[in-house]
Structures are given as C-alpha cells and as structure tokens.
ZAFI-302265 format. One record per residue: residue in three letters; x, y, z of N, C-alpha, C, O, CB in turn. Coordinates in Angstrom, 1 decimal. Glycine has a CB too. Example, Ala and Ser with C-alpha at 12.3 -4.5 7.8 and 13.67 -1.06 7.14 Angstrom:
! ZAFI-302265
ATOM  lumlo     nxx     nyy     nzz    caxx    cayy    cazz     cxx     cyy     czz     oxx     oyy     ozz    cbxx    cbyy    cbzz
ATOM    ALA    13.2    -5.7     7.8    12.3    -4.5     7.8    13.2    -3.3     7.8    14.2    -3.3     8.5    11.3    -4.5     9.0
ATOM    SER    12.8    -2.2     7.1    13.7    -1.1     7.1    12.9     0.0     7.9    13.4     1.1     8.0    14.1    -0.6     5.7
***
This chain:
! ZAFI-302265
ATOM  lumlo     nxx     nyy     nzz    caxx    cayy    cazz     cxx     cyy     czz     oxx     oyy     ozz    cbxx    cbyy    cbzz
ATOM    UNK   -53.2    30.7    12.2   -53.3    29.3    11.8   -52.7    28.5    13.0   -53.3    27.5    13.5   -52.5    29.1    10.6
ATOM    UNK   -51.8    28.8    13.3   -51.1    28.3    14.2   -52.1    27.7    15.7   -52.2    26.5    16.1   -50.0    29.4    14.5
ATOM    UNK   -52.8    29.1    16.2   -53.8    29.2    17.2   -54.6    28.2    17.0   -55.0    27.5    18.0   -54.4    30.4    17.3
ATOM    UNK   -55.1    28.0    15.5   -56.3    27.1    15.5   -55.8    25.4    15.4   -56.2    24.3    15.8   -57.3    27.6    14.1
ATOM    UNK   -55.0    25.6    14.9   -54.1    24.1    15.2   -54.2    23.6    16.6   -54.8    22.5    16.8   -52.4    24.3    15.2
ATOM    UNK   -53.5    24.4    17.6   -53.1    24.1    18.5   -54.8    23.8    19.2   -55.2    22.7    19.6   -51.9    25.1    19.1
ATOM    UNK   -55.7    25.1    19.1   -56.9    25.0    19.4   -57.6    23.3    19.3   -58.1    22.6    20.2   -57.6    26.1    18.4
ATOM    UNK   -57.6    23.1    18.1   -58.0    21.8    17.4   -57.4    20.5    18.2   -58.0    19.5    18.4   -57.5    21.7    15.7
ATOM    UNK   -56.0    20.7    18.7   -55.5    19.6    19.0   -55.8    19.1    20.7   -55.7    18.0    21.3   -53.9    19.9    18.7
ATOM    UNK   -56.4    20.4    21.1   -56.5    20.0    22.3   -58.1    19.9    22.6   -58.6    20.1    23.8   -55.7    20.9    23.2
ATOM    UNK   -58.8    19.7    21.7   -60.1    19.7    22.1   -61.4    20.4    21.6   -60.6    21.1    20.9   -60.0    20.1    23.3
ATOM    UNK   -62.4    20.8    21.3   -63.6    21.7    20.6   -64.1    22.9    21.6   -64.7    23.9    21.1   -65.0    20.7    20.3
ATOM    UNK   -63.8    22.7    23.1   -64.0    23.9    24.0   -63.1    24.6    23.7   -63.5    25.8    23.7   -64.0    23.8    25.3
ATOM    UNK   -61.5    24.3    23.5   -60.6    25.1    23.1   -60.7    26.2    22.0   -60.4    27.4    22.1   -59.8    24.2    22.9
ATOM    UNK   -61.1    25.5    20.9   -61.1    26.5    19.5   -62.3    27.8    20.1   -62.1    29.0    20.1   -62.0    25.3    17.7
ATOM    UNK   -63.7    27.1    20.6   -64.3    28.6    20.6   -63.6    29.6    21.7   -63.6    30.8    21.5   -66.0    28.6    20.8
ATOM    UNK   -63.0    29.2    23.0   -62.6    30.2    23.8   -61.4    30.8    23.1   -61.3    32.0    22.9   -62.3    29.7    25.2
ATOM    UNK   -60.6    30.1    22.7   -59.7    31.1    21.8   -60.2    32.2    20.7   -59.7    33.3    20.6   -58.7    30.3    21.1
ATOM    UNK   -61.2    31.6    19.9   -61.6    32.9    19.2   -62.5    33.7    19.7   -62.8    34.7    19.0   -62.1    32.6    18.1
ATOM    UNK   -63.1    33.6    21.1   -63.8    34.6    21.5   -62.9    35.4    22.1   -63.2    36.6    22.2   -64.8    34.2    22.1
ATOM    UNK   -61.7    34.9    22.7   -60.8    35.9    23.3   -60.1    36.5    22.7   -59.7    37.5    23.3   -60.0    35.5    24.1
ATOM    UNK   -59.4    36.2    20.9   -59.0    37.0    20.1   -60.3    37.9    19.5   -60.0    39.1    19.5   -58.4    36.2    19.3
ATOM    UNK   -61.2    37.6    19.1   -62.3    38.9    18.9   -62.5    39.5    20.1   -61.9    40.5    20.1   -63.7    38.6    18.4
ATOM    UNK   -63.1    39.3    21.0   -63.1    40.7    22.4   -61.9    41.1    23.1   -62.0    42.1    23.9   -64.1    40.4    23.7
ATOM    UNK   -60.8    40.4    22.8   -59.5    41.2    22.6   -59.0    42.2    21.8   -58.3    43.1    22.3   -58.8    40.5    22.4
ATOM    UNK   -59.3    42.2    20.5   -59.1    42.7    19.2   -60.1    44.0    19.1   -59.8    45.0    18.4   -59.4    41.4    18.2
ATOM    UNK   -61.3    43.8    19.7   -62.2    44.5    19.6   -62.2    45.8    21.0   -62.5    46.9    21.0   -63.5    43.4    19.5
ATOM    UNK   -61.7    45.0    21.9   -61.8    46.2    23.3   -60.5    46.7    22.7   -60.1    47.6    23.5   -61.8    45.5    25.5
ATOM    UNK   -59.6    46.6    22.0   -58.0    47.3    21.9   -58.3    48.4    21.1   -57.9    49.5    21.3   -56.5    46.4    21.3
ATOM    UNK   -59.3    48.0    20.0   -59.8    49.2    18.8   -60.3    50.2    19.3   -60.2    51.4    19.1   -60.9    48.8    17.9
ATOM    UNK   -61.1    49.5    20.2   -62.1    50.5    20.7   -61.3    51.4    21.9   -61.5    52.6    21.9   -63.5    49.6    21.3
ATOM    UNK   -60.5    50.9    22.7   -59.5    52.3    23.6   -58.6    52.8    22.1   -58.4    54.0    22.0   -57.9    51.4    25.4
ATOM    UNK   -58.3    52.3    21.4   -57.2    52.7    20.1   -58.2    54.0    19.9   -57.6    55.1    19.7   -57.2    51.4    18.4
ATOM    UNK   -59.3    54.0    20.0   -60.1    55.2    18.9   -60.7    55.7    19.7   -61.5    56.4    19.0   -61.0    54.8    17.8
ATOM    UNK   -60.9    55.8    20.6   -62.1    55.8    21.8   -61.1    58.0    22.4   -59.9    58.3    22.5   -61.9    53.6    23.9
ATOM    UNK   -62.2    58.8    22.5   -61.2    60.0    22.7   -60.7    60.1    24.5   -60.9    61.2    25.1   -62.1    61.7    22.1
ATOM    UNK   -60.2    59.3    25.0   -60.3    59.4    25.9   -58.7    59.6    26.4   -57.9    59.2    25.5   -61.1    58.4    26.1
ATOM    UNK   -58.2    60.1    27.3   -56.7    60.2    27.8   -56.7    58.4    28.5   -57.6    57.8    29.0   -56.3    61.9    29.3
ATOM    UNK   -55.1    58.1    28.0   -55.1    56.9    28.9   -55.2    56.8    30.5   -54.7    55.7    30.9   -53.9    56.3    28.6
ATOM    UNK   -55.6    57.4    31.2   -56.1    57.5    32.6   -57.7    57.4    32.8   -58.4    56.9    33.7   -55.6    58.9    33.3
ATOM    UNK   -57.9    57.8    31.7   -59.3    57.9    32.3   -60.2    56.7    31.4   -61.3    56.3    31.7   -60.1    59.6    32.2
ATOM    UNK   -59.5    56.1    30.2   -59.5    54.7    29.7   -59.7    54.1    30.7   -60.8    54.0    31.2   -58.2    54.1    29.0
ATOM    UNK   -58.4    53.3    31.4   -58.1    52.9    32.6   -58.9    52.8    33.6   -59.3    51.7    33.9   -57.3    53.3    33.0
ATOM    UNK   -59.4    54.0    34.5   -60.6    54.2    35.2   -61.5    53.5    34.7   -61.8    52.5    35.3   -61.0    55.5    35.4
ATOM    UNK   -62.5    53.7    33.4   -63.8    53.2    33.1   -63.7    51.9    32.8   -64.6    51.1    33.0   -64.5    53.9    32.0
ATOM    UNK   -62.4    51.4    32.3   -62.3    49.6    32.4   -62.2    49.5    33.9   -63.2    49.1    34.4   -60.9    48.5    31.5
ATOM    UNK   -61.6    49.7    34.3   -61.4    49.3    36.1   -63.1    49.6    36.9   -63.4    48.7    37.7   -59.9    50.6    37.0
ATOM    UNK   -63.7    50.3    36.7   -65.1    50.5    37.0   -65.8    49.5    36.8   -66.5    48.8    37.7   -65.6    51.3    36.3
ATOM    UNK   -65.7    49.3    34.9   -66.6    48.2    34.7   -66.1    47.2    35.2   -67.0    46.5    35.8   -67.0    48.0    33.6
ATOM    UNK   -64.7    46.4    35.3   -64.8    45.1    36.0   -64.9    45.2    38.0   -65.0    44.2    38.6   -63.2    44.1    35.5
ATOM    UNK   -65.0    45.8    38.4   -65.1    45.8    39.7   -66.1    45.4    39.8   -66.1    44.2    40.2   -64.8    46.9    40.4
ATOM    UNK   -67.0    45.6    39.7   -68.0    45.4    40.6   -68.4    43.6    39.9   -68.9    42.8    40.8   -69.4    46.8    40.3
ATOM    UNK   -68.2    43.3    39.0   -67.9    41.6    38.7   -66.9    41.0    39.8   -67.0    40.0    40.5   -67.3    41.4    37.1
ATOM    UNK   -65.9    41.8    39.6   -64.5    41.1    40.8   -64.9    41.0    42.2   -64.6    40.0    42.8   -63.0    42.1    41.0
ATOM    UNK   -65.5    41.8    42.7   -66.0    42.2    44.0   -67.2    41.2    43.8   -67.2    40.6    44.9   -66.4    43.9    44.1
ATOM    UNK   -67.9    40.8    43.3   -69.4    39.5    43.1   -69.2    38.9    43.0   -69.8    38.0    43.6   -70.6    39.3    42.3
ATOM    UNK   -67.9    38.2    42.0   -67.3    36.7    42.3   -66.4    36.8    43.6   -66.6    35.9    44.4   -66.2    36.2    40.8
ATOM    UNK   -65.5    37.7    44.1   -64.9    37.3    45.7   -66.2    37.1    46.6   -66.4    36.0    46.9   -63.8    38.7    46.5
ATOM    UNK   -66.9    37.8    46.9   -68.2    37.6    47.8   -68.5    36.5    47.6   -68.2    35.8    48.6   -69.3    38.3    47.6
ATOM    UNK   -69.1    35.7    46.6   -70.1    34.7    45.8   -68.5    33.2    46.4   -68.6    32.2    47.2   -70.4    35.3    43.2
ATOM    UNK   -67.7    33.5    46.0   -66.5    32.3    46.2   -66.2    32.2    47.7   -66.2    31.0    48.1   -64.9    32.7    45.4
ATOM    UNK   -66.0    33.0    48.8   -66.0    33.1    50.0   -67.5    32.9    50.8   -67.5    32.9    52.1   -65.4    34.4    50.2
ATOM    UNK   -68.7    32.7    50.0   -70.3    32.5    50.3   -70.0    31.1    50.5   -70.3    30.5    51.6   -71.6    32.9    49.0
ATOM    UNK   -69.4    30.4    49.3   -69.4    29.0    49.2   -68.4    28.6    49.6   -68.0    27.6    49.0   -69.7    28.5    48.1
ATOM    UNK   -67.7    29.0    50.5   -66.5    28.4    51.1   -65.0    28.1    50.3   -64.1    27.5    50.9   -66.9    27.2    51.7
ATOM    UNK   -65.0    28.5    49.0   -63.7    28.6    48.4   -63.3    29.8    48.9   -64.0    30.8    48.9   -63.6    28.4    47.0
ATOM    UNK   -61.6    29.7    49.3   -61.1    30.6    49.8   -60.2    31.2    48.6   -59.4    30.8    47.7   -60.5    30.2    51.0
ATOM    UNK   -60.8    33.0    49.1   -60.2    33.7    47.9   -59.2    34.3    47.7   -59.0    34.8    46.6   -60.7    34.4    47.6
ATOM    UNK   -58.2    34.4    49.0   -56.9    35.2    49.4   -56.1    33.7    49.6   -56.4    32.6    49.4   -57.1    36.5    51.0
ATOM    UNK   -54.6    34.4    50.2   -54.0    33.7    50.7   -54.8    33.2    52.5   -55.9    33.5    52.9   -52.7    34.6    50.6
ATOM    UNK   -53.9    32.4    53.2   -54.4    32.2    54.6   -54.1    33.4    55.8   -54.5    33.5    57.0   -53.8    30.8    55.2
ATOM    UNK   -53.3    34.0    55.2   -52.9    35.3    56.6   -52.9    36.4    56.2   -52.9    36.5    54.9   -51.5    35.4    57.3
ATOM    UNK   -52.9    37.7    57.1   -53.5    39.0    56.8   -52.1    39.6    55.6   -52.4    40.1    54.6   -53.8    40.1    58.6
ATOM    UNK   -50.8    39.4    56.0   -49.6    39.6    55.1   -50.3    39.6    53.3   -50.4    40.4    52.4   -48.4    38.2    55.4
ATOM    UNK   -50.6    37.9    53.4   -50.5    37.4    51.8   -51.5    38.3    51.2   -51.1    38.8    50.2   -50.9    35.6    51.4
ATOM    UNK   -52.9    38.8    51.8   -54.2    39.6    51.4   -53.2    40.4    51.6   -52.1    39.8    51.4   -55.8    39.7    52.3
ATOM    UNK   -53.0    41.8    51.9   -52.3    42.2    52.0   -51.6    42.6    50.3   -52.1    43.3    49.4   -51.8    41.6    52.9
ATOM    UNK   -50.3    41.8    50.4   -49.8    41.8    49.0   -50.9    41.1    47.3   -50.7    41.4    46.1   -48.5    40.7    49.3
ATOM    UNK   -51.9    40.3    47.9   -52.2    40.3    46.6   -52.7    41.3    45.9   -52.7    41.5    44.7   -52.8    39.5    46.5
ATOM    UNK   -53.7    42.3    47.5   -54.6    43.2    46.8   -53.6    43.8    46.3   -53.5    43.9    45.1   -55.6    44.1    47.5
ATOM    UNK   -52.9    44.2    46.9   -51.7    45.2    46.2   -51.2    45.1    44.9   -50.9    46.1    44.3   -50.5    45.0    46.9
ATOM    UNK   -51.1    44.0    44.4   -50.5    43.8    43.3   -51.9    44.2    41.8   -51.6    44.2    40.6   -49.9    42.1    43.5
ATOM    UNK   -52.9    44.3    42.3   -53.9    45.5    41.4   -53.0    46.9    41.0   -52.8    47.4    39.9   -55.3    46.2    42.7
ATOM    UNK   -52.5    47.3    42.0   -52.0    49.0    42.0   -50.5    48.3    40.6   -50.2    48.8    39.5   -51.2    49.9    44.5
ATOM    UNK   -50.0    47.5    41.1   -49.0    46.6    40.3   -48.7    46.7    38.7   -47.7    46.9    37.9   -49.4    45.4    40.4
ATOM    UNK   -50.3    46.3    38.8   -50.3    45.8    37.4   -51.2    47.1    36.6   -51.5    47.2    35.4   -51.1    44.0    37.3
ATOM    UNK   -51.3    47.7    37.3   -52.3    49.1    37.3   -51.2    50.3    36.4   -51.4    51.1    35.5   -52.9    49.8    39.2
ATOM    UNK   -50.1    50.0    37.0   -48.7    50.7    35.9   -48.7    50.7    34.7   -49.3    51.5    33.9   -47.4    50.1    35.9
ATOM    UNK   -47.9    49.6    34.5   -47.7    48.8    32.9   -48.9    49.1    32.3   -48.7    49.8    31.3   -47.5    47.0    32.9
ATOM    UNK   -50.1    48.8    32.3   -51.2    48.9    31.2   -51.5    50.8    31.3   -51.8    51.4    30.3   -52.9    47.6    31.8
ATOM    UNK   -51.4    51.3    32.5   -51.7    53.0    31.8   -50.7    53.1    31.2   -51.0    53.7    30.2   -51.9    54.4    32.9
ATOM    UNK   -48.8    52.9    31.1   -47.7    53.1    30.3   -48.0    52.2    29.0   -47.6    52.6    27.9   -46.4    52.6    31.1
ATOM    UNK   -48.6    51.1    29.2   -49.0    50.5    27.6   -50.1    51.3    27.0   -50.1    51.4    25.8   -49.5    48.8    27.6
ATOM    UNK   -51.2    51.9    27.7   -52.0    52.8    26.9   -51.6    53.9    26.4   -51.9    54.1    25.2   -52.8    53.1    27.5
ATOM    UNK   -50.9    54.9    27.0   -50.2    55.8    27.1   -49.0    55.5    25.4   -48.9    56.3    24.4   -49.5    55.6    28.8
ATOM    UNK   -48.5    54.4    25.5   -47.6    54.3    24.4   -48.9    53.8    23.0   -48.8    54.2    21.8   -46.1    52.9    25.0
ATOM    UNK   -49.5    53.3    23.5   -50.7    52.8    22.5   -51.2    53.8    21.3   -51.3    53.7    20.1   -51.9    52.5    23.4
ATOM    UNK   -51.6    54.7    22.2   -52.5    55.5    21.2   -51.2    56.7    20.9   -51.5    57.8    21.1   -54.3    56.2    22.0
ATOM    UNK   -50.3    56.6    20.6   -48.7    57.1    19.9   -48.6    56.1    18.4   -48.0    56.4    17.3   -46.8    56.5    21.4
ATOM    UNK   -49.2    55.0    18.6   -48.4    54.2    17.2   -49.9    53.6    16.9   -51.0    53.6    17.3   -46.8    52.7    17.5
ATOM    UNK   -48.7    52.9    15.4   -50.5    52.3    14.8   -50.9    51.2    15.8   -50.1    50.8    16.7   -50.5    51.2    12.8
ATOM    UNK   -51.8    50.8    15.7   -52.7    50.0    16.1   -52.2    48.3    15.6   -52.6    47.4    16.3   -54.1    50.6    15.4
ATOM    UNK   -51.5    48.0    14.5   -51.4    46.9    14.2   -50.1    46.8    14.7   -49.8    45.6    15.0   -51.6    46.6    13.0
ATOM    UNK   -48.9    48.0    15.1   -47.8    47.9    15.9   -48.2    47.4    17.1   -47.9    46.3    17.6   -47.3    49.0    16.0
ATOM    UNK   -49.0    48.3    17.6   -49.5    47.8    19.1   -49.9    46.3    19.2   -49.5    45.8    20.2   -50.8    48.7    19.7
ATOM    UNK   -50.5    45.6    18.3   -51.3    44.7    18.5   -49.7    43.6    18.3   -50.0    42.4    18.4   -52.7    44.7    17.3
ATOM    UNK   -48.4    43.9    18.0   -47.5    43.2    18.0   -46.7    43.1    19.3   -45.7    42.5    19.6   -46.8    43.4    17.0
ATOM    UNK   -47.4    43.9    19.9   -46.1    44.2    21.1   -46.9    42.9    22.4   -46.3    42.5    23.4   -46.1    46.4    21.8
ATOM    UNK   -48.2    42.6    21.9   -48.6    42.0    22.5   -48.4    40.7    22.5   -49.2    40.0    23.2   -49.4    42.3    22.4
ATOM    UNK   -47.2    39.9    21.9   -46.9    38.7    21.8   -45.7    38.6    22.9   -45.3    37.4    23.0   -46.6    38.4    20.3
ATOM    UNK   -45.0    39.7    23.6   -44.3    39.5    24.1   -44.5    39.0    25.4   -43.6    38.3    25.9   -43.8    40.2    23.9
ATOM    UNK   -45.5    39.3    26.1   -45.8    38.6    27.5   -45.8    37.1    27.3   -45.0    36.3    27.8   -47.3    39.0    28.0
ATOM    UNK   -47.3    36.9    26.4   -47.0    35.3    25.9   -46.0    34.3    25.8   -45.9    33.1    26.2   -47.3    35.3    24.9
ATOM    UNK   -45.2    34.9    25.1   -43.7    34.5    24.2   -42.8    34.1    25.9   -42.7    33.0    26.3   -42.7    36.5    22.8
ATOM    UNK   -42.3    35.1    26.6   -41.9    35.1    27.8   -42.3    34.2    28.7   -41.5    33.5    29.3   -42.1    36.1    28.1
ATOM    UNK   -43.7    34.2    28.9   -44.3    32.6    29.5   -44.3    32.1    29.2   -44.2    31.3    30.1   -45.1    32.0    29.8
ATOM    UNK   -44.3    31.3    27.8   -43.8    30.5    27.1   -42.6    29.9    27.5   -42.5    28.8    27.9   -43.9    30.9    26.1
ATOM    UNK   -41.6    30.8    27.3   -40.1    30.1    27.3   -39.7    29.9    29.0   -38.7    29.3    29.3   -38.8    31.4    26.4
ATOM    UNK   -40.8    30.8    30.2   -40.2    29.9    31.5   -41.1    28.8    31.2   -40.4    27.8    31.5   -40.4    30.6    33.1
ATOM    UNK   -42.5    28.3    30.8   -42.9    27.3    31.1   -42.0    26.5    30.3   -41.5    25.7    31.2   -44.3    27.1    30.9
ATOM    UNK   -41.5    26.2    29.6   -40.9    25.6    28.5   -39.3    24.9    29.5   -38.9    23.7    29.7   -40.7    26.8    27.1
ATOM    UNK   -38.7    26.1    29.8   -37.2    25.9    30.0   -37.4    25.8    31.7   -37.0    24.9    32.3   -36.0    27.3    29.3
ATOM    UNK   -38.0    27.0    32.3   -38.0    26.8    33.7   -38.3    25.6    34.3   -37.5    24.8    34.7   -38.7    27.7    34.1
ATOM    UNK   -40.2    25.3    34.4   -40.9    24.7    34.6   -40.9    23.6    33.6   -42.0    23.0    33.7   -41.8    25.2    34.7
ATOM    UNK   -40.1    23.0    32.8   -40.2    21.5    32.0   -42.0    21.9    31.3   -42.5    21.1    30.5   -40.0    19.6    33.6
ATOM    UNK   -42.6    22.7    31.6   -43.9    22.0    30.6   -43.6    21.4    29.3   -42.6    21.7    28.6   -45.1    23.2    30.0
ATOM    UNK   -44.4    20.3    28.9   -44.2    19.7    28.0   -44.4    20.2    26.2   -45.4    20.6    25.8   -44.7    18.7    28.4
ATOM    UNK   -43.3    20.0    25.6   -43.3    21.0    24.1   -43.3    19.9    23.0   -42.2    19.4    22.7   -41.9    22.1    23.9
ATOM    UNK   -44.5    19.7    22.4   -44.5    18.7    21.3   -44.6    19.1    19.8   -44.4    20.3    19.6   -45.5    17.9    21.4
ATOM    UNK   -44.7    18.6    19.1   -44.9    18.5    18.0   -46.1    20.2    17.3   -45.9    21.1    16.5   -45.4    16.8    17.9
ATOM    UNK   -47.1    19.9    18.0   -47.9    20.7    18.0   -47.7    21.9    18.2   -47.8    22.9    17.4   -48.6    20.4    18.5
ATOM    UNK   -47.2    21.9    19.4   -46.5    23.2    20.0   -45.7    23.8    19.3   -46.0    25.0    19.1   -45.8    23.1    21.2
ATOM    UNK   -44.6    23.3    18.5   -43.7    24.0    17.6   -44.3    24.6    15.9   -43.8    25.5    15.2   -42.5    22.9    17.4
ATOM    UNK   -45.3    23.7    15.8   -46.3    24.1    14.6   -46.5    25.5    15.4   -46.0    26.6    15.1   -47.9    22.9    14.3
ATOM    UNK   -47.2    25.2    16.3   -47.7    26.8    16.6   -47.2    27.7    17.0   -47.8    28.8    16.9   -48.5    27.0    17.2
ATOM    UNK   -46.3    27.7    17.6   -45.5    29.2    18.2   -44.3    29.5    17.1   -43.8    30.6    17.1   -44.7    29.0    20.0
ATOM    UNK   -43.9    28.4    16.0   -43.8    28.5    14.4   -44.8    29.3    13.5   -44.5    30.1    12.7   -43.9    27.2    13.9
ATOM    UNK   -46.2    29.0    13.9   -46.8    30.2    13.0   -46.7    31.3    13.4   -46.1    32.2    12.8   -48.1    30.1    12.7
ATOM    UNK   -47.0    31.4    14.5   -47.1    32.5    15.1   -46.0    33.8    14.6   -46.2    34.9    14.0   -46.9    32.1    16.6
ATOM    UNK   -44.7    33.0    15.1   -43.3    33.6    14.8   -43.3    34.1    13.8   -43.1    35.3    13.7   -42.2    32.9    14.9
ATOM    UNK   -43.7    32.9    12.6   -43.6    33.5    11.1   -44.5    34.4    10.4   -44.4    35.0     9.3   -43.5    32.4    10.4
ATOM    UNK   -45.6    34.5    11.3   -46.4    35.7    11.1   -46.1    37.0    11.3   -46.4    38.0    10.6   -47.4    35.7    11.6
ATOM    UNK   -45.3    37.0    12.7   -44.6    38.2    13.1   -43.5    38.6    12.5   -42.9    39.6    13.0   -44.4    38.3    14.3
ATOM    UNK   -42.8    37.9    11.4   -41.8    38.1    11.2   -41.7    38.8     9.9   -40.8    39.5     9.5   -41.1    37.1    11.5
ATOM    UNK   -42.9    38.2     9.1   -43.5    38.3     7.6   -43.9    39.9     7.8   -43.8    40.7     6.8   -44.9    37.2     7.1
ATOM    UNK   -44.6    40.4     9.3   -45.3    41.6     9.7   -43.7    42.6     9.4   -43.6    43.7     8.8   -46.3    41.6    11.7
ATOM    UNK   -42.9    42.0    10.0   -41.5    43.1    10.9   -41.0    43.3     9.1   -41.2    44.4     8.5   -39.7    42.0    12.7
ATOM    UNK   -40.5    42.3     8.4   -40.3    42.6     7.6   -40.8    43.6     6.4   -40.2    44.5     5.8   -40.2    42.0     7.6
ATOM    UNK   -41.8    43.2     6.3   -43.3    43.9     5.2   -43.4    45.6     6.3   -43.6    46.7     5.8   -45.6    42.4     5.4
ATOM    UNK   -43.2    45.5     7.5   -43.0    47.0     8.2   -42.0    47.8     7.5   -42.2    48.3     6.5   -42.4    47.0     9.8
ATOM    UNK   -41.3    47.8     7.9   -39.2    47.5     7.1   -39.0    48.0     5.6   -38.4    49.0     5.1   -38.6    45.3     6.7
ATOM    UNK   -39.7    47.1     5.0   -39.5    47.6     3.3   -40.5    48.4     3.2   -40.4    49.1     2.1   -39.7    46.5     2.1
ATOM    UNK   -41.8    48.8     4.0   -43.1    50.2     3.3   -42.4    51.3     4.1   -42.7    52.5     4.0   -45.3    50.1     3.9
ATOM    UNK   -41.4    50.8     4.9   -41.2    52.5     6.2   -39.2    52.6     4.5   -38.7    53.5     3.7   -40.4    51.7     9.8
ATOM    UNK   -39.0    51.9     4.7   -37.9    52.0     3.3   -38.3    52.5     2.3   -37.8    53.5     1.9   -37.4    50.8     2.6
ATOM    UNK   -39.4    52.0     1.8   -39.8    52.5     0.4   -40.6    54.1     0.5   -40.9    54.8    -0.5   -41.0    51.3    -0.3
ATOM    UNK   -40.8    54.4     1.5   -41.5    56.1     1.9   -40.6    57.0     2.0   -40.8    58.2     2.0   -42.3    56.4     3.4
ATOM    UNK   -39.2    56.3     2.0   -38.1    57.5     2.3   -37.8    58.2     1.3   -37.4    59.3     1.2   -36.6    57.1     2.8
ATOM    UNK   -38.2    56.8    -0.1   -37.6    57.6    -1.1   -38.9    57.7    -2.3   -38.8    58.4    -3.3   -35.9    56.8    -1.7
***
C-alpha cells in the first residue's frame, strides 16, 4: 500500500514501473528460489543473459557520444571492477537464499533500500514529507506484522 501511495503521488509513470519491477522482481527470485541450480551457476546464467545487453548499451552510448566510464584509464579501471564487487554479495545472498523460505528471503530485501533511505534522508538532506512517512510506515508495518506472525507460528510448533 504504501508503494502505491507513494507511486500515485508522484505521477502515473511511477505506479506502472514500480509494479513491473515488483512482479519481475518477485518472479526472477521464485524462479532462482526453485530453479535446481547451485548458486554459482544461477549467477553465471543471469550474468550471461545480461551481458550481452550491457555490452550493446555501452557500445550504442559511446556510438552517440555519451560517455560511458569515468575520463581516465584509473576510474575505467575501478568501475569495471566493481562488477567482480558486487558479484560477492549476490552469490553469498544466493547461497544463503535457497537455505530459508522464500518469504524470509524476500524480507531481507528491505534492507538495502531502508539503508539508502536513511543516508538520503540524514546524510544527503533529501527531502521527507508527509508522503514519504505514509510509506516507509507501511512498509515497516508490514514487516513488522510479517516478524511478528513469524514469532508466534515458529512458538506455536514448539509445542
């Protein structure tokens, strides 16, 4: 609820990119969730399939003179690098993924968000209105209704 609030408040392009990114979000996590694959080789066949898109938009953006790196051989350098980076964390989040349910996993995923949130918020001054607190209020209280309702069925199985 919260999402579609905030969606609504800022516009009609907003609402459908958010729900298309919560369904083919929702939908590619099921599908490594269930898929028999070891988390390495998960990893490999998503990294497959987007390459060769990543590689056709850098070509295609450097065709038309937007520049796609930093300006010196250093900054290229570190950005490619930071692929291998971020190439960790998601085989250790797959890896931990298919260990727990699926609706666990799908909570752990508020924490990146939540985290950018509170530097844009406190670091960077972005601006936090009315709206904003509706929604990262639902949000919260959804997760919290989840942690609880976890809590009392993992309580009530003991005995």
């Amino acid at each position: 609820m919260g999402v579609v609030a905030l969606a609504f408040g800022k516009g009609p392009n907003s609402l459908w990119i958010a729900m298309v990114l919560a369904f083919t979000f929702s939908i590619a996590g099921l599908i490594r969730k269930v898929a028999p694959l070891d988390p390495l080789c998960g990893l490999l066949i998503e990294t497959s399939l987007m390459a060769p898109l990543a590689i056709a938009w850098l070509f295609l953006s450097s065709q038309n003179g937007i520049p796609v790196f930093g300006g010196d051989s250093s900054t290229n350098v570190l950005l490619i690098f930071t692929g291998f980076v971020t190439a960790v964390p998601l085989l250790l989040f797959s890896v931990a993924a298919k260990q727990m349910p699926y609706s666990l996993a799908g909570q752990f995923q508020y924490i990146g968000p939540s985290l950018q949130f509170l530097q844009a918020v406190l670091l960077f001054h972005e601006p936090f209105g009315l709206l904003h607190l509706f929604t990262f209020g639902s949000i919260w209280s959804g997760l919290i209704f989840f942690a609880v309702d976890a809590v009392r069925e993992q309580r009530a199985s003991r005995f």
